[in-house]
N, C-alpha and C positions, 0 to 999 in steps of 0.2 A: 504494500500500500504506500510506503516512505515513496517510492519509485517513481509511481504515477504521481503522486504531487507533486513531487521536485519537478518530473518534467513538464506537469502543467505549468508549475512555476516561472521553470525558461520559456517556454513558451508563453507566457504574459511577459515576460520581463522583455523579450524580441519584439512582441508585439508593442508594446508601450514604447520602446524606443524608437521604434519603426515611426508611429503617429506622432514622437515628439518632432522626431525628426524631419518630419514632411511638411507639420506647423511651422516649426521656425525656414524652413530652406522657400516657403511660400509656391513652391512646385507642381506643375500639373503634374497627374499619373499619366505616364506615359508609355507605350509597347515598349516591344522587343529592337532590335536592332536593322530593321526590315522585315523581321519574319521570311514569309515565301519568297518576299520580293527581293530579298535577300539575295540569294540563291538560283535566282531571273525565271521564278514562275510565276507568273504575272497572275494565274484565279486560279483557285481549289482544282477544277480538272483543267487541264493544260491541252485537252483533246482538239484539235484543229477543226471535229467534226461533231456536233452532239450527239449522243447514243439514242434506240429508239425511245427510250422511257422519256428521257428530258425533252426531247423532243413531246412527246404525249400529252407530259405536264404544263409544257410552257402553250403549248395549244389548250388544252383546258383551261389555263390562267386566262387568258388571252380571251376565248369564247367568254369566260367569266365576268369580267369585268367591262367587256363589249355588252354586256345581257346586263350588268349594273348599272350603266350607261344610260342604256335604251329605257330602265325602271326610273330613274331622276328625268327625264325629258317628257 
């Protein structure tokens, strides 16, 4: 039981230093260092071509919101 408190303890004590620290430095949170773009993948699938499913989806999104369209008019 000693175990687990202690290490919630650091784990408060990291945390509380963490938010002092972000108070005083007045800093947005900010990402990673690029992430994907990092690394030159420009969107999640990198596919030149979309598969048939997204294809499917983005036609149903698409009918979707043409048919939402047409319900406000």
């Amino acid at each position: 039981m000693v175990v687990y408190l202690t290490t919630f303890v650091v784990f408060l004590l990291v945390i509380v230093a963490m938010a002092v620290g972000y108070i005083f430095q007045r800093k947005t949170v900010s990402g990673s260092c690029g992430g994907l773009d990092g690394i030159g993948i420009a969107k999640e699938c990198d596919c030149p071509e979309p598969c048939d499913a997204r294809k499917k989806r983005e036609a149903r999104e698409a009918k979707q919101a043409e048919w939402q369209k047409n319900q406000i008019i």
